[in-house]
C-alpha positions in Angstrom: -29.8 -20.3 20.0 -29.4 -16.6 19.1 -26.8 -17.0 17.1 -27.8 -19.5 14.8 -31.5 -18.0 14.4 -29.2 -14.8 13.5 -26.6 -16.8 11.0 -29.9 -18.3 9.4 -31.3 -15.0 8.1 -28.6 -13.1 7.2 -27.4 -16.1 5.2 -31.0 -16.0 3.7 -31.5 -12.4 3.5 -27.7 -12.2 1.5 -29.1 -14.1 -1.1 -31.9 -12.1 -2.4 -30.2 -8.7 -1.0 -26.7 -9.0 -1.7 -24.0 -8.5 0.4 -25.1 -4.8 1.5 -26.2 -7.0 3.7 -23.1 -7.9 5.4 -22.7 -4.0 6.3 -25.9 -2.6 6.4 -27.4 -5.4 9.1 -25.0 -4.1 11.4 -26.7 -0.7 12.1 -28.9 -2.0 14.8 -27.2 -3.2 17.9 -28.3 -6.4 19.4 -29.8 -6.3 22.8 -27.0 -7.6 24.9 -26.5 -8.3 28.9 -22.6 -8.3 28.1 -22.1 -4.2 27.8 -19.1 -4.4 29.9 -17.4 -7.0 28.3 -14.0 -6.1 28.1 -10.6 -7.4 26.8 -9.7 -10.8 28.4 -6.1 -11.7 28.9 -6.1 -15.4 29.3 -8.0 -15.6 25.7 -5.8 -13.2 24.2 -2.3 -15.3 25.3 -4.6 -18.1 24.2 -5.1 -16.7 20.7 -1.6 -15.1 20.1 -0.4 -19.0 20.9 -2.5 -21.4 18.7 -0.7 -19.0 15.6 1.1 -21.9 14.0 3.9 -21.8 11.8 3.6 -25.0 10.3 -0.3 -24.0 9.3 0.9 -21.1 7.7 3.8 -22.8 5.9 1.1 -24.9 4.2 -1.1 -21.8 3.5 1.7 -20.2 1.4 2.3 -23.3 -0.7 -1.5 -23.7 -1.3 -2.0 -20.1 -2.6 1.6 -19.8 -4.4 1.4 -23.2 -6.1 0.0 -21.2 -9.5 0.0 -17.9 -10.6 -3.0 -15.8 -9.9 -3.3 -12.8 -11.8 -6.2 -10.6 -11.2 -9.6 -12.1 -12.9 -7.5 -15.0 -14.1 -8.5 -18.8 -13.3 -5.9 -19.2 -10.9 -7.2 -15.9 -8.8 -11.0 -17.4 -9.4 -9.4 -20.6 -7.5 -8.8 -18.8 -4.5 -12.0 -16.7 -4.3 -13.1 -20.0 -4.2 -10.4 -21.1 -1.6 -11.2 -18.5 0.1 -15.0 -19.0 0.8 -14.6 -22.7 1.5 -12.1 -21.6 4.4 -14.4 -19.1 5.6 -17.6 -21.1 5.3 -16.0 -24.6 7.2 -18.8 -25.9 10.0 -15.7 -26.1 12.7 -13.1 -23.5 11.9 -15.6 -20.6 9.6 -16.8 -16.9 10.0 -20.5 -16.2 10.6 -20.7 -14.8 7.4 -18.5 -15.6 3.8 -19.4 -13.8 0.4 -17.8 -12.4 -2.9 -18.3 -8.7 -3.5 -18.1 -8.4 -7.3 -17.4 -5.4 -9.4 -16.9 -4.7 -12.9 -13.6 -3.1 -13.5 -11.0 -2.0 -16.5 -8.1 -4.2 -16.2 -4.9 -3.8 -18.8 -3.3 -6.9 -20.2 -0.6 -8.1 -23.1 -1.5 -9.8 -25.6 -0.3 -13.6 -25.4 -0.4 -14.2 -28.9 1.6 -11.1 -29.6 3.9 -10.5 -26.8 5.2 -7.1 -26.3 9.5 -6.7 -28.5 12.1 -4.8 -27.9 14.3 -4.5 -30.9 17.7 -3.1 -32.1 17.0 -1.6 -35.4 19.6 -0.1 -38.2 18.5 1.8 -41.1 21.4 0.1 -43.0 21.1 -3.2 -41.5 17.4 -4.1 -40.6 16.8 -6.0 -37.6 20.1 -6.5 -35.4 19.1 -8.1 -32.0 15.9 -8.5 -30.3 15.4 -8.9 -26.8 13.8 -11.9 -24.6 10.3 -11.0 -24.3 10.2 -13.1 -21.2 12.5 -14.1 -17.8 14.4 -17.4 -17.8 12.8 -20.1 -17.0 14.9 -21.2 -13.9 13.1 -23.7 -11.6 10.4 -24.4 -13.9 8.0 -21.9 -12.6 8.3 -19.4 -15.1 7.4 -20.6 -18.4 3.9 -21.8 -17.6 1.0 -20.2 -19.8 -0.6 -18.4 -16.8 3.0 -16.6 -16.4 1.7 -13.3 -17.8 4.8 -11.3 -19.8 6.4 -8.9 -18.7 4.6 -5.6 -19.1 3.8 -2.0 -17.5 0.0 -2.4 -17.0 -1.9 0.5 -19.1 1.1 1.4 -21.3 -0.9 2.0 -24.7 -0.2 0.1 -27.8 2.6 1.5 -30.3 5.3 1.2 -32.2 8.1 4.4 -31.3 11.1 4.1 -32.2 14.5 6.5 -31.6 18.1 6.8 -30.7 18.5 5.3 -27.2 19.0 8.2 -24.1 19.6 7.4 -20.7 17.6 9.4 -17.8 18.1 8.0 -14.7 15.1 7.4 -12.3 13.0 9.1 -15.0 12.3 12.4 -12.7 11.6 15.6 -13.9 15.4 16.8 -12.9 16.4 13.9 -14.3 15.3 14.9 -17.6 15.9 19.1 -17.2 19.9 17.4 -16.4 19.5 16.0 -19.6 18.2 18.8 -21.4 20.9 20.8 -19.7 23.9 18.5 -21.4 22.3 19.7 -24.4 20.7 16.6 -25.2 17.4 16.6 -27.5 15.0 14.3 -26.2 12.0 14.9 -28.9 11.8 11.2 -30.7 14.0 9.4 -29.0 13.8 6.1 -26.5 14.3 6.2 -22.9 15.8 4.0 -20.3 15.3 4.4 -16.7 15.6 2.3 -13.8 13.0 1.9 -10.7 13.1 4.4 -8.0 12.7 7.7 -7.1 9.4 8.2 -8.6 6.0 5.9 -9.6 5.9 4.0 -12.5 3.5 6.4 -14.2 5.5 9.6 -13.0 8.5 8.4 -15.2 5.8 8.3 -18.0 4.9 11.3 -17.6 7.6 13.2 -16.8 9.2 11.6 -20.6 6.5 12.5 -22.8 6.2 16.0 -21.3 10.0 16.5 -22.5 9.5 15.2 -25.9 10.0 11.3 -25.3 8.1 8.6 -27.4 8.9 5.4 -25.6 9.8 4.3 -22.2 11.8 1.2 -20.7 12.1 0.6 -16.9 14.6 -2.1 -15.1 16.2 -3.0 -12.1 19.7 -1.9 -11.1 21.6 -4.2 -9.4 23.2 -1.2 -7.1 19.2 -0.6 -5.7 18.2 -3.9 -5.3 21.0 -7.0 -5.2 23.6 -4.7 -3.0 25.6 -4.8 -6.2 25.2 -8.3 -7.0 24.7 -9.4 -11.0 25.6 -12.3 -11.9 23.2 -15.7 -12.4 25.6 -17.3 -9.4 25.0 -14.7 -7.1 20.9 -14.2 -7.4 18.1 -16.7 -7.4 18.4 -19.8 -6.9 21.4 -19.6 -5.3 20.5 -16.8 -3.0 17.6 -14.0 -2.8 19.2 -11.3 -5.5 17.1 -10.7 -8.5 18.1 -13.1 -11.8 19.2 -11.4 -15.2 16.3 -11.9 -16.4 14.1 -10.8 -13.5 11.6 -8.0 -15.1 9.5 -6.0 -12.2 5.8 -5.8 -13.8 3.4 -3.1 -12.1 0.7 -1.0 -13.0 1.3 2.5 -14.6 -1.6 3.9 -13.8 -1.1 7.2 -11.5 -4.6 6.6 -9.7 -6.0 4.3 -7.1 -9.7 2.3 -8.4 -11.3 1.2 -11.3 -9.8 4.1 -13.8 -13.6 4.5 -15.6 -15.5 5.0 -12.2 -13.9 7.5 -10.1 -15.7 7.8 -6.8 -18.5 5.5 -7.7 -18.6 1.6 -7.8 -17.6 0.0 -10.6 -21.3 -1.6 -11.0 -23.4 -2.4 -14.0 -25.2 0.2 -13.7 -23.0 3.0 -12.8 -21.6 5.6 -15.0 -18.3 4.9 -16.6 -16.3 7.3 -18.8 -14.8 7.3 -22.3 -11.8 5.6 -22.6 -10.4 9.1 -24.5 -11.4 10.8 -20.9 -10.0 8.8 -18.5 -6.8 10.4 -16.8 -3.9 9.2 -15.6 -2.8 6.5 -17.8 0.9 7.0 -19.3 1.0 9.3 -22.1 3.6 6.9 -24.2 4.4 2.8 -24.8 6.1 1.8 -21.8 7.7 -1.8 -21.2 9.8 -3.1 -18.1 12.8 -5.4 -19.0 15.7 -7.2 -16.7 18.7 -5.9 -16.3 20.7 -8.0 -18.6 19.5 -6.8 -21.2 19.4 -3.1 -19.8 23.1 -3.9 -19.5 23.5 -4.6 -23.5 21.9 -1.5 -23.8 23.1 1.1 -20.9 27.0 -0.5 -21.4 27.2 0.1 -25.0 25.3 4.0 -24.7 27.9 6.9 -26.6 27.7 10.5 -25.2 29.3 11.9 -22.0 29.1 10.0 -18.7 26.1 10.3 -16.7 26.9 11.9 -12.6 28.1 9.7 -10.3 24.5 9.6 -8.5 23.3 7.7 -11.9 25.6 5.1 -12.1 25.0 1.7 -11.1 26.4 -1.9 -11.0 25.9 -3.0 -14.5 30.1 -3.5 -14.8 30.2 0.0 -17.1 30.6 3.4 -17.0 26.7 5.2 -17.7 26.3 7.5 -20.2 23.6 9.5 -21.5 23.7 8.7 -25.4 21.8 9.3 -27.6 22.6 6.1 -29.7 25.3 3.8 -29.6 29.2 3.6 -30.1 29.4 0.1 -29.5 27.8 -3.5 -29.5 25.7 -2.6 -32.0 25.8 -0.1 -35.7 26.7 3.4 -34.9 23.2 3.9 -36.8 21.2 1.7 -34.5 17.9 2.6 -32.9 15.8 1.0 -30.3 12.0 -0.4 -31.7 9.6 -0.6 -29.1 6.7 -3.0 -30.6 3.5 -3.1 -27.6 0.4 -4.2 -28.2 -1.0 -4.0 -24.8 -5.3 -3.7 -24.7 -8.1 -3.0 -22.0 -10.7 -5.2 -21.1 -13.5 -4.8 -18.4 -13.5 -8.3 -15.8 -15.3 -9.0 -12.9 -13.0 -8.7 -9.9 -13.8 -10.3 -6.9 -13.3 -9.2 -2.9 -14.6 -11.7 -0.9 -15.5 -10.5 2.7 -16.0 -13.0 5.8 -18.0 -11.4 9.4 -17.3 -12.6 12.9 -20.4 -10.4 14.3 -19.9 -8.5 17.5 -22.2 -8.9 20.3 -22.3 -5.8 22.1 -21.2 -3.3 19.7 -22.1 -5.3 15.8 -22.5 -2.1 14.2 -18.9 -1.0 15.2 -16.4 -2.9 12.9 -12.2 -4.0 13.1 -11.4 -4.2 9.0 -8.6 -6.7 8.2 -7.5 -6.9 4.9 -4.9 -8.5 2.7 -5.0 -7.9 -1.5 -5.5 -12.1 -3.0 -3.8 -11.0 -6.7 -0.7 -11.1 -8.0 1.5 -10.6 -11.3 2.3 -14.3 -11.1 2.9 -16.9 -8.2 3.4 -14.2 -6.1 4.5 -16.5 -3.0 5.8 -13.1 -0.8 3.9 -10.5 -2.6 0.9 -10.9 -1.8 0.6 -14.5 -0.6 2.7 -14.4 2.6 -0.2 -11.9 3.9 -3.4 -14.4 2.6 -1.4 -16.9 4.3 -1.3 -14.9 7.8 -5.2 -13.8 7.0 -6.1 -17.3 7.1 -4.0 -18.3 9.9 -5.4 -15.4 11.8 -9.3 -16.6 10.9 -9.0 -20.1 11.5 -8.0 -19.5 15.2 -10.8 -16.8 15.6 -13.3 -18.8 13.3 -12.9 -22.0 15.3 -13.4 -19.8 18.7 -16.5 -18.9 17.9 -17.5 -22.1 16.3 -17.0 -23.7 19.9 -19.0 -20.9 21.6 -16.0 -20.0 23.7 -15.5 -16.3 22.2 -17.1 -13.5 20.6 -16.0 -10.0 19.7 -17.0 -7.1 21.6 -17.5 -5.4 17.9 -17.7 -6.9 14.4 -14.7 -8.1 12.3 -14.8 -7.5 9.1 -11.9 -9.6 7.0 -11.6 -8.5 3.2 -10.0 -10.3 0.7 -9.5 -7.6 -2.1 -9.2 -8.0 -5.2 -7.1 -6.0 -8.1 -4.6 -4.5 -6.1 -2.1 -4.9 -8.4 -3.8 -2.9 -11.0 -4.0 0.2 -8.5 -5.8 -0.7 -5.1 -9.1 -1.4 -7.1 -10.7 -4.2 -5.2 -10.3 -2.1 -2.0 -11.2 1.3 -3.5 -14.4 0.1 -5.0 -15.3 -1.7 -1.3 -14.8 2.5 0.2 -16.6 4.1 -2.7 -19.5 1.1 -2.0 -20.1 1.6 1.2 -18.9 5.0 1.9 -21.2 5.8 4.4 -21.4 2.8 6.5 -18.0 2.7 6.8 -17.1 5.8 7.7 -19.6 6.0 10.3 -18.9 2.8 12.0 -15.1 1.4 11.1 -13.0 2.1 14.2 -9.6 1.0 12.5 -7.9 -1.1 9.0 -5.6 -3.8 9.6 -3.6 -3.8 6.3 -0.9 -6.9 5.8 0.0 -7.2 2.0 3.2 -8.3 1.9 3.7 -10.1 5.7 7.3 -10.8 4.9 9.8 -9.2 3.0 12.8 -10.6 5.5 12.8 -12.2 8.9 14.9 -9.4 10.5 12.4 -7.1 12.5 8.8 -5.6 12.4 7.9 -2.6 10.6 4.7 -1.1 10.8 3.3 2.1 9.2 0.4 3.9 10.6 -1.4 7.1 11.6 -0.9 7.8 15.5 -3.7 6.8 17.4 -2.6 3.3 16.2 1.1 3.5 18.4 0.2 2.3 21.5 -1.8 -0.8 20.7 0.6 -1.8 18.6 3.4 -1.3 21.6 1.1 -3.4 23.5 0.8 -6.1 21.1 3.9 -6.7 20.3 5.2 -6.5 23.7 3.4 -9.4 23.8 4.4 -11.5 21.0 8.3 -13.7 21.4 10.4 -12.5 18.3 11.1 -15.2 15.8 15.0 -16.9 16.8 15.5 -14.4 19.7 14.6 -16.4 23.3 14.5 -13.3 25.5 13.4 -10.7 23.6 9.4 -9.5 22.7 8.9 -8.3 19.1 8.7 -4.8 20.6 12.3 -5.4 22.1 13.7 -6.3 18.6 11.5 -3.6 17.1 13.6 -1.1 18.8 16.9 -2.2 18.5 16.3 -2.2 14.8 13.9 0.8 14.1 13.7 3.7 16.9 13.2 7.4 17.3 13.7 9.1 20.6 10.1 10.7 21.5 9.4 13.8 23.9 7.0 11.6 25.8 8.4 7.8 25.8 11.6 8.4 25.4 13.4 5.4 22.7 10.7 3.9 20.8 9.5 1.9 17.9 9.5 4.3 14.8 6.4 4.2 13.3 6.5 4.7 9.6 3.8 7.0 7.9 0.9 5.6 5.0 1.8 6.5 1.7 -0.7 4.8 -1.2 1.3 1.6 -1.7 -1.4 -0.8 -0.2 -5.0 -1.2 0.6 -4.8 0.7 3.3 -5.2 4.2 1.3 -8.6 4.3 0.3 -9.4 4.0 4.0 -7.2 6.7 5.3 -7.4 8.8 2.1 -10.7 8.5 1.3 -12.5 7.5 4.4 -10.4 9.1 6.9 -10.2 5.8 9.3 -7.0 4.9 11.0 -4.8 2.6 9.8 -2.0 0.4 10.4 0.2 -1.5 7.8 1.8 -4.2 9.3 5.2 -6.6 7.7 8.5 -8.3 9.0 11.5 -6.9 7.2 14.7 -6.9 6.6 17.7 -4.7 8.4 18.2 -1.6 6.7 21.8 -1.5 7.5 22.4 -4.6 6.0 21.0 -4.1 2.7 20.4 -1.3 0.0 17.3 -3.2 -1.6 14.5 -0.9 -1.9 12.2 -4.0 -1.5 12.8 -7.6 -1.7 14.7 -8.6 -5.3 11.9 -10.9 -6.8 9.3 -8.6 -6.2 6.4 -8.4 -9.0 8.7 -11.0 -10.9 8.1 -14.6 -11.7 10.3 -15.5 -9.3 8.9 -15.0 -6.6 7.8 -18.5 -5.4 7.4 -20.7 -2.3 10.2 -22.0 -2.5 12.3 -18.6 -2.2 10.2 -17.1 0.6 11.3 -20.6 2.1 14.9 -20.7 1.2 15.6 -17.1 1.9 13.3 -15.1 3.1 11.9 -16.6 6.0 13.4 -20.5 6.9 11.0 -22.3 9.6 8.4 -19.3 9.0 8.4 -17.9 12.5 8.3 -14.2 11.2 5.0 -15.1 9.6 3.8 -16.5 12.7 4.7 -13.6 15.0 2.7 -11.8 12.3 0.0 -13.8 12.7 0.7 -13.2 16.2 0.7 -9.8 16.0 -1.9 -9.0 14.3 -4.5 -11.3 15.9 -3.0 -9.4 18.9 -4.2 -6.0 17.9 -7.4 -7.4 16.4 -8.7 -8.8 20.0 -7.5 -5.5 21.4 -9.4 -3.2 19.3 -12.7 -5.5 19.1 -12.8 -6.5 22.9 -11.9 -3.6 25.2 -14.2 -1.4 26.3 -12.2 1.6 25.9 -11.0 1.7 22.6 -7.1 1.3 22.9 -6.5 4.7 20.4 -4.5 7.2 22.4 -5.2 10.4 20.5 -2.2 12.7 22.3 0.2 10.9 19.8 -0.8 13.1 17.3 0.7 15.6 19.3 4.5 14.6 18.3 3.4 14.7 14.7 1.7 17.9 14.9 4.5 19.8 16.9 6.7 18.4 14.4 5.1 19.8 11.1 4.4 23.5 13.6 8.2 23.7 13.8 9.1 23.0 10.7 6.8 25.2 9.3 8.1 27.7 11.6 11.8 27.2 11.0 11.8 26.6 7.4 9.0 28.5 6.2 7.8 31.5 8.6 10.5 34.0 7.4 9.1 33.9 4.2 5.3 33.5 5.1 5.7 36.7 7.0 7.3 38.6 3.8 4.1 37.8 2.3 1.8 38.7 5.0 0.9 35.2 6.4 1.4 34.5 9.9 1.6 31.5 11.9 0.1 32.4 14.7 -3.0 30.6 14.1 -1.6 27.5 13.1 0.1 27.3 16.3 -3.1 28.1 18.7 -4.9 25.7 16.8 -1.6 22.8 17.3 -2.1 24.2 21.3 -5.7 23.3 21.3 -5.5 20.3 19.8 -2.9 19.3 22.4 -5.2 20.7 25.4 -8.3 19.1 23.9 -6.2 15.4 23.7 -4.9 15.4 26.8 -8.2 16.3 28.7 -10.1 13.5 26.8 -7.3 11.1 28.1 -8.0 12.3 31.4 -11.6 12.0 30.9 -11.5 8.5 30.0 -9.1 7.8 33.2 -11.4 9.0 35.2 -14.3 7.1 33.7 -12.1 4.2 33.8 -12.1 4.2 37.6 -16.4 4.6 37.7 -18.8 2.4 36.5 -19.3 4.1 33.4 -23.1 3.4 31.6 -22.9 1.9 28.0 -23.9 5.3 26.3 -21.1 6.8 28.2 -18.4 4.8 26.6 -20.3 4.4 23.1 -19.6 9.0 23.4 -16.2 8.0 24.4 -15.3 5.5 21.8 -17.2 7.6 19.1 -14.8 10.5 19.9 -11.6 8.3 19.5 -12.8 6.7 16.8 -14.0 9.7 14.0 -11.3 11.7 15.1 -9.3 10.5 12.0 -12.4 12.1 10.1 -12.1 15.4 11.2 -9.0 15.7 9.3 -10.6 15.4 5.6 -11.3 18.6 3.5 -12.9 16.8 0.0 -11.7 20.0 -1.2 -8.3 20.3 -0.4 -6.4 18.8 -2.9 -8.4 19.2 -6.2 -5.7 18.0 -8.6 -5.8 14.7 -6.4 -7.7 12.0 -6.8 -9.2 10.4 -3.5 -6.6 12.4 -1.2 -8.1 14.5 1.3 -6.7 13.9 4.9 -4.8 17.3 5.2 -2.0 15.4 7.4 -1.1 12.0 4.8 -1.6 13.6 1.3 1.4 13.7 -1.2 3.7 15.8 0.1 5.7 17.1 -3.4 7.4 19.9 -1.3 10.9 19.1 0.6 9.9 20.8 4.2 8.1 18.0 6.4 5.5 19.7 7.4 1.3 20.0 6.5 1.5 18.5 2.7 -0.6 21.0 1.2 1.2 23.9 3.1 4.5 23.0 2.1 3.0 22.1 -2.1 1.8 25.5 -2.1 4.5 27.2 -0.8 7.1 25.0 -2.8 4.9 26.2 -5.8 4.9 30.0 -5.2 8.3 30.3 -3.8 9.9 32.9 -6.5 6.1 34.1 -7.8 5.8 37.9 -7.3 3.9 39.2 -3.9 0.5 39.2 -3.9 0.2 36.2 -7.0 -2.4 33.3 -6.8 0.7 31.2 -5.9 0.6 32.6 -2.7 -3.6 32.8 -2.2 -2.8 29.6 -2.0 -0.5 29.1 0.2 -2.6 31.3 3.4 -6.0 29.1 1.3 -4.1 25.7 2.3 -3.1 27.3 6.0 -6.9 28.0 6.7 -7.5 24.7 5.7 -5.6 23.4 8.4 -6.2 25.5 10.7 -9.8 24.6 10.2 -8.9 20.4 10.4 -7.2 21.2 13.3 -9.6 23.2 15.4 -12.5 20.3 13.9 -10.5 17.6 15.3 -10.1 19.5 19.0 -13.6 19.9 18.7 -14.3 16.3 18.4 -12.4 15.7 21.4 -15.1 18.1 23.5 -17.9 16.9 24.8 -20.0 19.6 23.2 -19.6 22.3 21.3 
């Protein structure tokens, strides 16, 4: 059989060549009789319903029974899990390997855990904080429960008179400044939000700050709710003791191999030249013991927009007039080091066999701080839900892709998208040239209320089609879609009431691939109702409470929003490997476009003209881009209706598919790392339009005429003028 003469070499050829292999076999197309195969129906309704709930139930507990930290033994576990799933005779891939990399991780120190003290020059040591979360349901004093910590903090021992700042933004700080606070030596406390991790780092130590602590506030994630009877275990708020750990690192990747794999061989720089680590000791703790600190704070009271639902008034300090000597000062005591691991991805192949060398990437992180049962486990759960069905498909002979799916298992998220980043920077070229789409599921649920997906537009409408297709969880007559809308809409020029689609920040794995690579994306979760809640994300997230038995208690009871994940997904995977036309309707790039053309116009053109820039190009390029879209949609109708040849539709597909490239400029954004499609880069600017339009013209607003300042402003203009006028282009037939 063809297939297992094929399976038998490249499983031979992986081991002496590695799994370049996996990517690089791909190139050549297999001589098929099949180039017409298109999406079928009946297998796709057959697909969508052998998703069960109970399989990924069992999934969950299996991956969340431990913590798996990146590189630790319990993550090594599932790499392991993970191969033997992917390699079973009845329900595997074609093709199951680890892709291993050597990368700079930051840990604590377990025999000298990371203090917080209160300190009095008069008195010594008055109170020291709990270095670690209660231990609640007996899942979060094990020794593979990692501390607390802010991953890449350096080691030190600041100490100062306590100030409060807020979310740790730069106005945050410049408010403080302006009360007439000094901030040079002393200790702040913020709480998550507003900006990164890192940012709040960075934004301290530029105003004079020596130490940093982060917690939770009860008002952004519990709806108010702080005490031990209202939160876990007796319902899904955040514990006292909850501590949110994270990386601190302001980067995505390996931080000593920007841009190249973190191999071996490849060059790695100086610890002393690496960027973007924080600039000061920086430690997360819970709110309870934010609340000894915040509710005993002397000074004036902070704005209304600072305070919280810590059960006191917030004040900006510096020091304390209660609870503790009027002397007192906070000791920050963090002994955090770096250490190069191996960190594993491990990557599973269902060949294609028309198109092989055209691939459908799904991926889902495996790592987490510690049992990680929602974050990132509810999505491994899905992944292997999703590649059993498919795996035991083409076991039986009964199905084969169209094109190639490649599943990815990436590892090191946690510690700043590394396992994915290092998979783009390793096969750069391959993928870019032949990845028609990323599947990203992280976190599958964070609630059972309704879908949210995030994406870049071509993605919209087969992910209307999919989940038109798929029953919503606990809802008889309505379609996912249906609920989708109810819950999460935006009235559209061309459809009228739909889904809102939610842009791609760098949160997940999907931003090395739309970042980097330039490939579409989609990012795909249940959630909960946003009018029902003020929690910025679920309450136990990156906390040792997050466990099976919470995503089972309250997130998700019966598991049927991970199932019309699963569902979902699997959904959108058969439509983008199977039909012939690929299912990326290019005109919806048109709403965002127009969008960013106006609100150039309306918020920024009466300035721009002041200075001598004009608009006027922008908007004939927007026009051509819309002309160019909507004659390749006819195009492909009219093909439709033919009987087009294979190389017609490969010219067809190619031009939906590396349209998403046409939109990088590696030298837009030199002050950002990995970031250059000129549509999704960090926007720092408040007008919603082209990010490095509005950054430039936030920056220069108030510089004298004629300054660099506003060079670069008309420089960033040209440059998307330029993206947009490529991308029309790639929508021609010829030139």
């Amino acid at each position: 059989m063809h297939w297992a003469k094929w399976l038998g070499l490249v499983v031979g050829a992986v081991a002496f060549l590695g799994l370049g292999i996996i990517l690089g076999h791909f190139a050549i197309p297999a001589p098929s009789t099949e180039d017409s195969q298109d999406l079928d129906l009946q297998m796709l309704q057959r697909v969508i319903g052998q998703m069960e709930a109970s399989r990924i139930r069992e999934n969950l507990r299996e991956l969340s029974q431990e913590p798996h930290m990146a590189t630790g033994h319990g993550d090594e576990t599932l790499v392991q899990l993970l191969l033997q799933r992917w390699r079973d005779p009845e329900s595997g891939l074609d093709l199951a390997e680890t892709n291993d990399h050597e990368v700079l991780l930051s840990f604590p120190r377990s025999e000298q855990p990371n203090a917080i003290h209160i300190v009095s020059p008069t008195q010594g040591l008055v109170h020291t904080f709990q270095p670690k979360e209660e231990d609640l349901t007996g899942e979060q004093s094990g020794p593979d429960v990692v501390q607390p910590y802010a991953a890449y903090a350096p080691a030190g021992s600041p100490q100062g008179l306590l100030v409060f700042a807020n979310q740790g933004t730069e106005q945050d700080f410049e408010t403080l400044q302006a009360a007439g606070i000094r901030l040079e030596g002393t200790i702040a406390l913020t709480r998550y939000g507003g900006v990164g991790r890192g940012a709040k780092a960075i934004n301290a130590a530029k105003h004079g700050v020596t130490g940093l602590l982060v917690y939770t506030d009860p008002a952004d994630i519990n709806d108010g709710h702080s005490f031990p009877n209202e939160t876990f275990p007796y319902s899904w708020g955040l514990p006292p003791s909850g501590v949110e750990r994270g990386s601190y690192f302001e980067y995505f990747g390996d931080p000593a191999t920007p841009y190249l794999p973190a191999k071996p061989s490849s060059f790695r720089l100086n610890l002393a030249d690496i960027t973007g680590f924080p600039p000061i000791p920086s430690q997360p703790i819970g709110f309870q013991d934010a609340r000894n600190l915040l509710c005993n704070l002397s000074g004036s009271e902070a704005p209304d927009s600072w305070q919280g639902a810590l059960g006191c008034s917030y004040k900006f300090g510096p020091g304390f007039e209660s609870g503790f000597p009027a002397d007192s000062q906070v000791n920050m005591s963090i002994y955090n080091y770096l250490e190069l691991r191996n960190s594993s991805n491990v990557l599973g192949v269902i060949r294609g066999a028309v198109e092989p060398d055209r691939y459908i990437l799904y991926g889902n992180h495996r790592d987490s701080w510690v049992h990680g049962a929602v974050d990132p486990s509810s999505g491994t759960a899905v992944l292997l839900e999703v590649t059993r069905v498919l795996g035991t498909l083409v076991k039986k002979g009964t199905w084969r892709p169209r094109r190639s799916i490649v599943f990815g298992s990436w590892g090191s998220e946690e510690f700043g998208l590394i396992g994915s980043t290092e998979f783009t920077e390793e096969f750069f070229s391959s993928l870019q040239e032949r990845t028609v789409a990323y599947i990203n599921v992280d976190i599958s649920v964070f609630a059972n209320a309704t879908l949210r997906v995030q994406g870049t537009p071509p993605i919209q409408s087969v992910v209307f089609s999919a989940t038109k297709e798929v029953q919503a969880p606990g809802l008889r007559d309505l379609s996912v879609y249906d609920n989708w809308v109810r819950h999460l809409n935006r009235s559209s020029p061309v459809y009228g009431v739909v889904p809102r689609l939610g842009t791609l920040g760098a949160g997940s794995d999907y931003a090395p691939f739309v970042h980097f690579l330039g490939i579409s994306c989609m990012d795909i979760a249940y959630t909960y109702d946003p009018t029902k809640t003020s929690a910025r994300i679920y309450p136990t997230y990156h906390t040792a409470f997050d466990t099976f038995d919470y995503v089972e208690k309250f997130l998700d009871p019966g598991f049927g929003s991970h199932r019309a994940v699963a569902q979902t997904v699997a959904d959108v995977i058969l439509r983008l490997s199977d039909s012939l036309f690929l299912p990326l309707n290019v005109s919806d790039y048109s709403d965002t476009l127009r969008s960013y053309l106006q609100e150039a116009q309306s918020a920024l053109g009466a300035q721009l003209e002041q200075h001598g820039i004009a608009l006027g190009p922008l908007r004939t390029a927007v026009e051509k881009f819309e002309a160019a879209a909507a004659a390749l949609d006819q195009h492909i109708q009219t093909t439709r209706q033919g009987s087009p040849s294979p190389l017609q539709v490969r010219m067809l597909n190619d031009q939906l598919m590396l349209l998403e490239r046409a939109f990088l400029n590696p030298r837009a954004f030199p002050e950002e790392r990995y970031y250059s499609h000129v549509l999704w880069a960090p926007r720092s600017g408040s007008t919603a339009t082209f990010p490095g339009l509005a950054n430039a013209f936030a920056r220069a607003n108030g510089t004298e005429p004629g300054s660099e300042a506003w060079a670069e402003v008309q420089r960033q203009l040209s440059i998307v003028v330029v993206a947009l006028e490529g991308a029309a282009t790639t929508l021609r037939p010829g030139l």
